[in-house]
C-alpha positions as CSV (number, residue, x, y, z in Angstrom):
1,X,-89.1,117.4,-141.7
2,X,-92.6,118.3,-142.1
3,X,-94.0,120.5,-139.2
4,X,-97.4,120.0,-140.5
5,X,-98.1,116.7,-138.6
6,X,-98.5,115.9,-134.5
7,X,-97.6,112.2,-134.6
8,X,-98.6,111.9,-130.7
9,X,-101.4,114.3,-130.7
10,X,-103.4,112.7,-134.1
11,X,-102.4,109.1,-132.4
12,X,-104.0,110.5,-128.9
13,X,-107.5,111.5,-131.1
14,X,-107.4,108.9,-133.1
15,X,-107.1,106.0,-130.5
16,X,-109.9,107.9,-128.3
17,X,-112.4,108.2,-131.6
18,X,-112.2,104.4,-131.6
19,X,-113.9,104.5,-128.1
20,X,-111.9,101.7,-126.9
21,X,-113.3,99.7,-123.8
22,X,-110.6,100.7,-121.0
23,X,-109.5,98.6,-118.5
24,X,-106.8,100.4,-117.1
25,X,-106.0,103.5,-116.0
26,X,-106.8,106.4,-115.5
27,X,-109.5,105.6,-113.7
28,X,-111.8,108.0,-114.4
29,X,-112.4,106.0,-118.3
30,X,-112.8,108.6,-120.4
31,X,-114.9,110.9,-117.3
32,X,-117.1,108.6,-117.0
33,X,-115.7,108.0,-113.6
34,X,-114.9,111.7,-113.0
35,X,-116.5,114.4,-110.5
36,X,-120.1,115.7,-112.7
37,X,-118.9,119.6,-112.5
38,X,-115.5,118.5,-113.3
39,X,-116.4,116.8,-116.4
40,X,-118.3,119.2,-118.0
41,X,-116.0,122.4,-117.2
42,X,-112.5,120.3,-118.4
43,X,-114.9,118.7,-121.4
44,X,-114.9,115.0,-122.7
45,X,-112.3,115.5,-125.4
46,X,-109.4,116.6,-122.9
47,X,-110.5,113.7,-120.4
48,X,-110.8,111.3,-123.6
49,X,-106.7,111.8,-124.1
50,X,-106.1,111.3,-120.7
51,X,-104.4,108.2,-121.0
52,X,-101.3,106.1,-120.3
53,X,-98.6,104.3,-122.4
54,X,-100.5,101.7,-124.0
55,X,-98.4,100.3,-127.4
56,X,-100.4,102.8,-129.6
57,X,-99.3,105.6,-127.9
58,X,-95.7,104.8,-127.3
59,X,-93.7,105.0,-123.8
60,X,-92.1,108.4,-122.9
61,X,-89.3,106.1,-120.7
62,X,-88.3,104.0,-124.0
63,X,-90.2,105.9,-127.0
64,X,-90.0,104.0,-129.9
65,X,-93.4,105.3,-131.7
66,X,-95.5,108.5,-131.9
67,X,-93.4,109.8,-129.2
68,X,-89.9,109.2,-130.6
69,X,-91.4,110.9,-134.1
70,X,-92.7,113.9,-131.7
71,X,-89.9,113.9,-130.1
72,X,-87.7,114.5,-133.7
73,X,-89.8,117.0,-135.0
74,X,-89.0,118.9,-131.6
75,X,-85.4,118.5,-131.6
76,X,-85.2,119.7,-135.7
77,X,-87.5,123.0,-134.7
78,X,-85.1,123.8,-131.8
79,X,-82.2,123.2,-133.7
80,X,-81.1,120.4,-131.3
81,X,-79.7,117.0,-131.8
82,X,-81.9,115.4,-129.6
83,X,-84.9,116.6,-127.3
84,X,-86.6,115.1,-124.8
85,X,-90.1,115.8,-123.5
86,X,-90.4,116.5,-119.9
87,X,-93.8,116.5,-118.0
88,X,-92.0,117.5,-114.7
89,X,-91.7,120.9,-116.2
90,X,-88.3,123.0,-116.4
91,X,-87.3,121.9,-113.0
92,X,-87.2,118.3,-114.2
93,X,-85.0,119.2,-117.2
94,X,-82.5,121.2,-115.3
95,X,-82.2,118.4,-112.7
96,X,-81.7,116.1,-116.0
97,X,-78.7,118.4,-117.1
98,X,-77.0,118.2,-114.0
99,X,-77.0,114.8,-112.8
100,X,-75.8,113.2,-116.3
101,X,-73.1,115.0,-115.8
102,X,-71.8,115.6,-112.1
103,X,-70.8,112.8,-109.8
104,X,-70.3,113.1,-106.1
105,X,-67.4,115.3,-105.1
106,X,-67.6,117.1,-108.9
107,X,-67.8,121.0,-108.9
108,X,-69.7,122.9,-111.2
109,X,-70.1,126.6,-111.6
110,X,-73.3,128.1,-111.1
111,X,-74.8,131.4,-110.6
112,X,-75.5,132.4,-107.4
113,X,-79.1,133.3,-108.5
114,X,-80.2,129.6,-109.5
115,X,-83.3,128.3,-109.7
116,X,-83.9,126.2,-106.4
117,X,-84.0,123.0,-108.9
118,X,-80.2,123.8,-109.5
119,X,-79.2,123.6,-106.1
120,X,-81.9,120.1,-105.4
121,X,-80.2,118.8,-108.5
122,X,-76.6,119.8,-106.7
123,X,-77.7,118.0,-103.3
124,X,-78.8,114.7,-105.0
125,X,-75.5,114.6,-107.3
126,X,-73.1,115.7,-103.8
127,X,-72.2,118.2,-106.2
128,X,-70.1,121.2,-105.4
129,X,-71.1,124.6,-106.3
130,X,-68.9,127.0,-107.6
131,X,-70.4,130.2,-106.7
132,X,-70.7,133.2,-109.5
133,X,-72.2,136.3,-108.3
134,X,-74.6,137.7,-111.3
135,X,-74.2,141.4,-112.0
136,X,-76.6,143.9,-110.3
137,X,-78.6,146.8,-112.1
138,X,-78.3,149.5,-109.1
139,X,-81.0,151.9,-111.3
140,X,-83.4,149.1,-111.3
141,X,-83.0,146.8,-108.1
142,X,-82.6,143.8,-109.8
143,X,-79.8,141.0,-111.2
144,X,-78.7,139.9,-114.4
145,X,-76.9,137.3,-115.4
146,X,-73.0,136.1,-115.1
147,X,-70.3,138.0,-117.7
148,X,-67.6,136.0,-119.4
149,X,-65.2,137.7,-117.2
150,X,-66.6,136.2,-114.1
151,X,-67.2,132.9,-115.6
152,X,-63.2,132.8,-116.5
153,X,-62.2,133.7,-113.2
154,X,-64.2,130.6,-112.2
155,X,-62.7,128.6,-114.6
156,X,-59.2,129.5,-114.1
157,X,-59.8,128.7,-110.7
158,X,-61.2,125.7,-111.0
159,X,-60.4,124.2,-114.1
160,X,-61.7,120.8,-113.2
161,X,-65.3,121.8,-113.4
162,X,-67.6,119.7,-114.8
163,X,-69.9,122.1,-116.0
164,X,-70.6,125.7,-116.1
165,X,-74.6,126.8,-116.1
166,X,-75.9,129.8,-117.2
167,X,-79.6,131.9,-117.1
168,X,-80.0,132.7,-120.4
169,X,-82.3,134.9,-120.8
170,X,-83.2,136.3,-117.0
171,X,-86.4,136.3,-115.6
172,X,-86.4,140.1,-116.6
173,X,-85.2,138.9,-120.4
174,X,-81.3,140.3,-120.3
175,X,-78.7,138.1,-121.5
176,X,-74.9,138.2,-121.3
177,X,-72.8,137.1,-124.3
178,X,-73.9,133.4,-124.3
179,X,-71.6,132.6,-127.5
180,X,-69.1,134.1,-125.8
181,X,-69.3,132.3,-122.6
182,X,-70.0,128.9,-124.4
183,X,-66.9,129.3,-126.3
184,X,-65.0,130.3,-123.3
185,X,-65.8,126.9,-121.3
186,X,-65.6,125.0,-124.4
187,X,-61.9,126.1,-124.5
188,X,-61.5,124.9,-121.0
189,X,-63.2,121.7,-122.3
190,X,-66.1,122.1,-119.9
191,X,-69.7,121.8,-121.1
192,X,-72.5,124.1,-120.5
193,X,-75.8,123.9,-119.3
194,X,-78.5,126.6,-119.9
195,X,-81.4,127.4,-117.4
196,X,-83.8,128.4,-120.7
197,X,-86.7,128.7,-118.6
198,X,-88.0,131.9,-120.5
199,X,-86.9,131.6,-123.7
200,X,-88.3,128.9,-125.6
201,X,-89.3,131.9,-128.2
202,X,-86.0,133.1,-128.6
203,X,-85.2,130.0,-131.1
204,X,-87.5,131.4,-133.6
205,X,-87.3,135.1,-133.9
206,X,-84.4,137.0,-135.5
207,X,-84.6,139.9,-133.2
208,X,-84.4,138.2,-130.3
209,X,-81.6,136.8,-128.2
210,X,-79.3,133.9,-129.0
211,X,-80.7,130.6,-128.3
212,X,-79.0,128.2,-126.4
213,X,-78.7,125.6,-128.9
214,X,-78.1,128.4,-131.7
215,X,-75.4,129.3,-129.4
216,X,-73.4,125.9,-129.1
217,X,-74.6,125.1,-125.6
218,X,-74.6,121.6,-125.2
219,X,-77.9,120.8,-123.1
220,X,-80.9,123.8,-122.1
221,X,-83.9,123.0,-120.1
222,X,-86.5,125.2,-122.1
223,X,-90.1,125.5,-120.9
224,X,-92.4,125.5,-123.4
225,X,-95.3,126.4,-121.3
226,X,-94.1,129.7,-120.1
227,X,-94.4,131.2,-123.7
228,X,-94.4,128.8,-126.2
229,X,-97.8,127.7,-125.6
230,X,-98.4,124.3,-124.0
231,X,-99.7,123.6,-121.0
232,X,-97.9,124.3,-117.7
233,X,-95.7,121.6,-116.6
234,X,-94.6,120.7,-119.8
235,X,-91.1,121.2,-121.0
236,X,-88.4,119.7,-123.1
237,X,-84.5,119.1,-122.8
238,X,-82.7,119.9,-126.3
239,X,-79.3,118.7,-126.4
240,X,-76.5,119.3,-128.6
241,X,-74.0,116.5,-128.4
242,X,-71.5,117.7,-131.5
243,X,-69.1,118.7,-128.9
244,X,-68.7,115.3,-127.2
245,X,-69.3,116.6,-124.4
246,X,-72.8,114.8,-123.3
247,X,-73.9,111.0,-124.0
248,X,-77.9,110.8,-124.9
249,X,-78.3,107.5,-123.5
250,X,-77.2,108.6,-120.5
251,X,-79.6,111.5,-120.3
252,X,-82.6,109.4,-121.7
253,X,-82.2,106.9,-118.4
254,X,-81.2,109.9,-115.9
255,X,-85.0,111.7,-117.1
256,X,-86.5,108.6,-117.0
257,X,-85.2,108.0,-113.2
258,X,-86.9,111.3,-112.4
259,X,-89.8,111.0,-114.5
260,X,-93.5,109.9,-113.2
261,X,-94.2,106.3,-114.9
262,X,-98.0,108.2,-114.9
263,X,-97.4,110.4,-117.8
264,X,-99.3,112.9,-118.4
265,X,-100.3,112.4,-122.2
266,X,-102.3,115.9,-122.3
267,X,-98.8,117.6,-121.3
268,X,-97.1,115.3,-124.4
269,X,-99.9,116.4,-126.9
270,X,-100.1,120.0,-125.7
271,X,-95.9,119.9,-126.6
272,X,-96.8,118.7,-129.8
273,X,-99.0,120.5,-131.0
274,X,-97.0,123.5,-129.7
275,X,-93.8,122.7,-131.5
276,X,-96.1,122.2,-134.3
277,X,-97.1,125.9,-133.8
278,X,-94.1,127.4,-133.4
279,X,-92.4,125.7,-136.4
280,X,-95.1,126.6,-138.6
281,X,-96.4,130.2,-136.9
282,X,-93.5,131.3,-134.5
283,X,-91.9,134.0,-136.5
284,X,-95.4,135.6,-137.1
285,X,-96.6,134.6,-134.0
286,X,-94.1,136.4,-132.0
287,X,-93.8,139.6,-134.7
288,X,-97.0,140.3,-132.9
289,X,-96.1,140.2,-129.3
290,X,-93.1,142.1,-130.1
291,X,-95.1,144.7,-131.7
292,X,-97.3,144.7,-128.8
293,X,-94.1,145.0,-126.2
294,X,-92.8,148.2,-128.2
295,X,-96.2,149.9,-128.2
296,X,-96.9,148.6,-124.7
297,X,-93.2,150.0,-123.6
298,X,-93.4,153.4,-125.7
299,X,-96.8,154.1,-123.7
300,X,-95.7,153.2,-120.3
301,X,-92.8,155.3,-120.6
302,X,-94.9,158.4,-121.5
303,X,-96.6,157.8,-117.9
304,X,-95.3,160.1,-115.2
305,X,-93.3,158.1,-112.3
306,X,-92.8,154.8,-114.6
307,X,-90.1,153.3,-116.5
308,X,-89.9,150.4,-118.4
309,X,-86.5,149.6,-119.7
310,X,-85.3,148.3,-123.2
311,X,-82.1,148.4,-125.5
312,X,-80.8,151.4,-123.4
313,X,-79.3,149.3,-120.5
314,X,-77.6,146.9,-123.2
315,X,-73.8,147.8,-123.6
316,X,-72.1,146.3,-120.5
317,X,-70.7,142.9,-120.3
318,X,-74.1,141.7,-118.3
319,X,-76.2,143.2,-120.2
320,X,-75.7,142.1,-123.8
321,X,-79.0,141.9,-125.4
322,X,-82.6,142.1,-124.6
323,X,-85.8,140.2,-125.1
324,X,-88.3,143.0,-125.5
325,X,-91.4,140.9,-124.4
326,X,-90.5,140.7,-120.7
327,X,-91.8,144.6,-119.7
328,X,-90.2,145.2,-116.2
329,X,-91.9,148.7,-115.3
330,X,-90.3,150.3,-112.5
331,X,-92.2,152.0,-109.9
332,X,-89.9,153.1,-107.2
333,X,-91.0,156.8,-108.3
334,X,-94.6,156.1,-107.3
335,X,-93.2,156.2,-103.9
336,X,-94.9,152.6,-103.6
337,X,-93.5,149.2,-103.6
338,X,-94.0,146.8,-106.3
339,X,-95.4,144.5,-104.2
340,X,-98.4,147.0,-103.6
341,X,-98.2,147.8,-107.4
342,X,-99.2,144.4,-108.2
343,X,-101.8,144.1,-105.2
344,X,-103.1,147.2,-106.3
345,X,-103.0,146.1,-109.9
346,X,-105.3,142.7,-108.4
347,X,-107.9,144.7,-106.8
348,X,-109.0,147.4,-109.1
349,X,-108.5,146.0,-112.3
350,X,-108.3,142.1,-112.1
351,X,-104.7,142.3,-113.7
352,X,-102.2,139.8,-112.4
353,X,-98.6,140.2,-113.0
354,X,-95.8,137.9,-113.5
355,X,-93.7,139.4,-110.5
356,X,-92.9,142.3,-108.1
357,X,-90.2,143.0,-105.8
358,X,-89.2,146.0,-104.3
359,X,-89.2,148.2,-106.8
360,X,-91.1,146.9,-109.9
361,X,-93.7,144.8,-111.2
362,X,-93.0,142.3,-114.2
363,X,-94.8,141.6,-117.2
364,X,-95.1,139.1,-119.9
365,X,-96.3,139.8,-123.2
366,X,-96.9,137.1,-125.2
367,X,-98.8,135.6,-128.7
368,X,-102.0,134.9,-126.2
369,X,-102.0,138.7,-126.0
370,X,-104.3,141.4,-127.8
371,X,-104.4,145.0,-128.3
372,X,-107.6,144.9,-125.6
373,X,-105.1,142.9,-122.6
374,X,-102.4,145.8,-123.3
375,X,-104.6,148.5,-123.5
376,X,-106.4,147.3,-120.1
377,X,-102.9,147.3,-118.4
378,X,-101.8,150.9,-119.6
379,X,-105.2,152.0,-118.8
380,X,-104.9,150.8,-115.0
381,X,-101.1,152.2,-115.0
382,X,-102.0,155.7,-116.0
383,X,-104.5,155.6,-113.2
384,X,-102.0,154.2,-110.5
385,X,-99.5,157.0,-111.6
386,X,-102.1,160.0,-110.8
387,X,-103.0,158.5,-107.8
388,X,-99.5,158.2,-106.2
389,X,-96.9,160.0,-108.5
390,X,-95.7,163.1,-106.6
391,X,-92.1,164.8,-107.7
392,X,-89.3,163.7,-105.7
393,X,-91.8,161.4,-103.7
394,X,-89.6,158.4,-105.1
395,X,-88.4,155.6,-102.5
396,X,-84.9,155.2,-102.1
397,X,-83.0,152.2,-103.5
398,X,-80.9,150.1,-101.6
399,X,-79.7,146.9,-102.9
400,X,-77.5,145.0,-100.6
401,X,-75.8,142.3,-101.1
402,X,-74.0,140.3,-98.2
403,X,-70.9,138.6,-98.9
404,X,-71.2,135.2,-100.6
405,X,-71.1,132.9,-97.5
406,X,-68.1,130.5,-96.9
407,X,-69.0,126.7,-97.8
408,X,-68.0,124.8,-95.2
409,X,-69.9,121.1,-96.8
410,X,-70.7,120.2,-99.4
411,X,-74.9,120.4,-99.9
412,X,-75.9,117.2,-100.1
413,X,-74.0,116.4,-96.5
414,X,-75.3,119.5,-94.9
415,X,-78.3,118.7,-96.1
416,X,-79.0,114.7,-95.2
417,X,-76.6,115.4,-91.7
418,X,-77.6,115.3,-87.9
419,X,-79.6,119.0,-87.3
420,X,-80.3,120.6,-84.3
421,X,-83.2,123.7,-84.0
422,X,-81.7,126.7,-82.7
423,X,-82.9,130.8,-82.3
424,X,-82.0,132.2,-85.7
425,X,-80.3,135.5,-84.2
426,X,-77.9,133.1,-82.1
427,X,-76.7,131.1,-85.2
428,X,-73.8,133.0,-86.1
429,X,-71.3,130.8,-87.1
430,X,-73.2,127.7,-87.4
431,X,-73.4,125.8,-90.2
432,X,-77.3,125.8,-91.9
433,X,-78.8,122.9,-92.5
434,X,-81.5,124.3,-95.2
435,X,-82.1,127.0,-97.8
436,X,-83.3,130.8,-97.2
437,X,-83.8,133.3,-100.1
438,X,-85.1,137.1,-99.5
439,X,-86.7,138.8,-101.9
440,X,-85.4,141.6,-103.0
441,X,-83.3,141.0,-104.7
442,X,-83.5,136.8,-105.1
443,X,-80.6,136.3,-104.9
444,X,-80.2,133.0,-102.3
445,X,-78.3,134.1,-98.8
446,X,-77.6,131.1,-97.3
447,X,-77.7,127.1,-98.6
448,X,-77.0,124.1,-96.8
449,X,-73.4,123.8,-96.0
450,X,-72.4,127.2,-96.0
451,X,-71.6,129.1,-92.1
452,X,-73.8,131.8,-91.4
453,X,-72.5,134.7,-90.3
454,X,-73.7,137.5,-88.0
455,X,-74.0,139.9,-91.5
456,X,-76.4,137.6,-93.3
457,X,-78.3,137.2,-89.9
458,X,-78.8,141.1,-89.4
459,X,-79.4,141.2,-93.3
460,X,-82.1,138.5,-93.2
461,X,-83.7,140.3,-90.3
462,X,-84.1,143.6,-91.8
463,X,-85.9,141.7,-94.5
464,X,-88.2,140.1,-92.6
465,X,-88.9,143.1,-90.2
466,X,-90.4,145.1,-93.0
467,X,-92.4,142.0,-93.8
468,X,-90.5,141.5,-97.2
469,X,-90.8,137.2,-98.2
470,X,-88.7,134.7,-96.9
471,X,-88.9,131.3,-98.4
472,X,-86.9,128.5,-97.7
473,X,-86.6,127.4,-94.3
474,X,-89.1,125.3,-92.3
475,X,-90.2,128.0,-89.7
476,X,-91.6,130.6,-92.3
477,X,-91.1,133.3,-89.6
478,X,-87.2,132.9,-89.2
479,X,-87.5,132.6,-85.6
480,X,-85.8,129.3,-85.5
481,X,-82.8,127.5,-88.0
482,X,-81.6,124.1,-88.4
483,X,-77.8,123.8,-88.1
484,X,-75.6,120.8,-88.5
485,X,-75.1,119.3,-85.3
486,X,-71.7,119.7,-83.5
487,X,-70.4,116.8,-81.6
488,X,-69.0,117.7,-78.4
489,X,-65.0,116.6,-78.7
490,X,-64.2,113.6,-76.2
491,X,-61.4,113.5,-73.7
């Protein structure tokens, strides 16, 4: 196919050269419409493509034009059979994977470090999760992903699975054996799904990780926007339906139930023309953030109190291979948090990072980078370290992990059922009625449906009293929880 051409973008440009006399929306017509300050810092060329799905510029819920030609050029760089643009980012694609395929009642094996879309996905299906514990680094503080062995524990188990999903790569760029895995469920005849949130780049380097589709998954949610270049929000869905497993037509009307009818057409030509660059550019493209990532990771480890992992930790069954452009520099030795690294980082030098938890800070490197952004972050690190790195001044790590809580409902009922507000350090043994993550180490303690128990309580609390982030729950402060109700028996 030939990369060269944007069939949505050119149509986009050359429909608004033609300064057609709008009336419909949006109804800002071309910025005319739009705030004065507005205009001119967005620009009349982005608001002249803001536009809807007129017949010249195809429909993204029935494409059958410029879209559907975009659409094919994506799914032959990606190695797919069919992609599908998504303008309700990653989350909307991962929801798409799991409600083709799950009905109510239907179990499907997850890791227990999802992506909150996995477990909104799992409530609107009445799902079941199968819960798979990912493997923790105890140097670093932080997870990984699932190991074929776990996954065939779960599968052995439960057998009747409709789908196992896996992270592939983590937020901190590991990967377990994905071939493996997707081999492993495809002998159970059970399809896989693959969170690819962080590796759209993967696809088109050799030295970097397997890619779903290169892998035989049959669907990933891939977000192009993280580091493939479009603009945020924008993502697509590559499927691979060779194995049977997964009918298009049922995908294209399950994303177009969850898709805005208000497309955003600057999201569909900024995944264009990014396909367009990666098909064309991507190898060299990403030859230069790798190189920057090694000289970046060579120099940070040279820097007394940090450490910034690479191929070292690979070996075990979690830790398999590595995307290099994902720098997770560990700062426990600082005797500082990462959450102060990165406020520190914000303050002095204007640097914002991806991420930071307890013990580290995380950051992307990507084609948008230059020798001038790295050498601007090294520069601030070597200051932090001789401000604060004293011998054996590290903090301690503890990473604990409560037991995976018993699930008592099944989300979606917890979830839509009669709730009462009670104290949160009197709820043991109530079932919860909503979500609460701590950070570190993100893994999720308790969802809807599962009891809580006087461990995840007194674990929560210890979170909260040293003022690490809680999200999740309605009262931010975890004073209060909603529970299912229980009905008093009658005589």
């Amino acid at each position: 196919m030939d990369h060269q051409v944007t069939p949505l973008f050119t149509a986009l440009k050359k429909h608004a050269a033609g300064n057609p006399v709008q009336f419909h929306i949006p109804g800002h017509k071309k910025g005319l419409g739009a705030d004065k300050e507005f205009r001119e810092f967005i620009g009349d060329n982005a608001l002249s493509i803001d536009l809807i799905n007129i017949a010249p510029l195809d429909d993204l819920h029935q494409p059958t034009g410029v879209i559907e030609e975009a659409q094919k050029l994506a799914a032959d760089a990606f190695g797919a059979d069919y992609t599908y643009f998504s303008v309700q980012g990653t989350s909307g694609a991962i929801m798409t994977m799991i409600l083709s395929l799950c009905s109510p009642g239907d179990k499907i094996i997850v890791p227990r470090n999802v992506h909150k879309s996995v477990m909104s996905a799992i409530i609107f299906a009445g799902a079941k999760p199968v819960f798979v514990s990912p493997a923790q680094d105890e140097n670093l503080g932080i997870d990984h992903g699932i190991t074929t062995s776990s996954v065939r524990r779960a599968l052995n188990r439960h057998p009747d699975a409709k789908a196992v999903l896996v992270i592939n790569p983590t937020y901190f760029g590991v990967c377990a054996n994905l071939k493996e895995i997707v081999d492993l469920a495809h002998s159970f005849d059970v399809p896989v799904l693959v969170d690819e949130a962080h590796g759209v780049h993967i696809h088109f380097h050799e030295e970097l990780p397997m890619s779903a589709m290169q892998a035989g998954a049959d669907m990933a949610a891939t977000s192009v926007h993280k580091l493939g270049g479009s603009m945020t929000q924008s993502s697509v869905l590559n499927l691979n339906v060779k194995n049977g497993y997964v009918n298009p037509q049922r995908v294209q009307t399950i994303i177009s139930m969850l898709t805005t009818t208000s497309t955003s057409y600057l999201l569909l030509a900024s995944l264009d023309a990014a396909r367009r660059n990666l098909a064309l550019h991507g190898r060299e493209m990403i030859q230069q953030a790798l190189d920057m990532a090694h000289y970046a990771r060579r120099e940070i480890n040279k820097i007394e109190g940090l450490y910034c992992f690479g191929r070292e930790i690979l070996g075990s069954e979690a830790a398999y291979d590595h995307d290099p452009t994902k720098l997770t520099i560990h700062v426990r030795h600082l005797g500082i948090t990462g959450y102060e690294t990165e406020n520190w980082l914000r303050e002095r030098y204007n640097i914002e990072v991806e991420l930071s938890d307890m013990y580290n800070i995380l950051c992307f490197i990507t084609p948008g980078d230059t020798q001038e952004t790295v050498d601007t972050l090294l520069t601030a690190l070597r200051e932090l370290s001789k401000l604060y790195y004293k011998e054996n001044n590290a903090n301690e790590l503890i990473v604990k992990i409560p037991e995976i809580p018993q699930l008592s409902l099944i989300p979606r009922d917890a979830f839509y059922a009669d709730t009462e507000v009670v104290p949160f350090k009197e709820s043991a043994g109530r079932i919860i009625a909503e979500f609460i993550y701590v950070y570190p180490p993100g893994i999720p303690i308790l969802l809807p449906g599962e009891v809580i128990s006087q461990e995840n309580i007194d674990y929560i609390v210890d979170h909260v009293e040293v003022g690490l982030p809680v999200k999740g729950p309605e009262d931010r402060y975890i004073n209060q929880v909603k529970v299912i109700v229980e009905a008093d028996p009658i005589f």
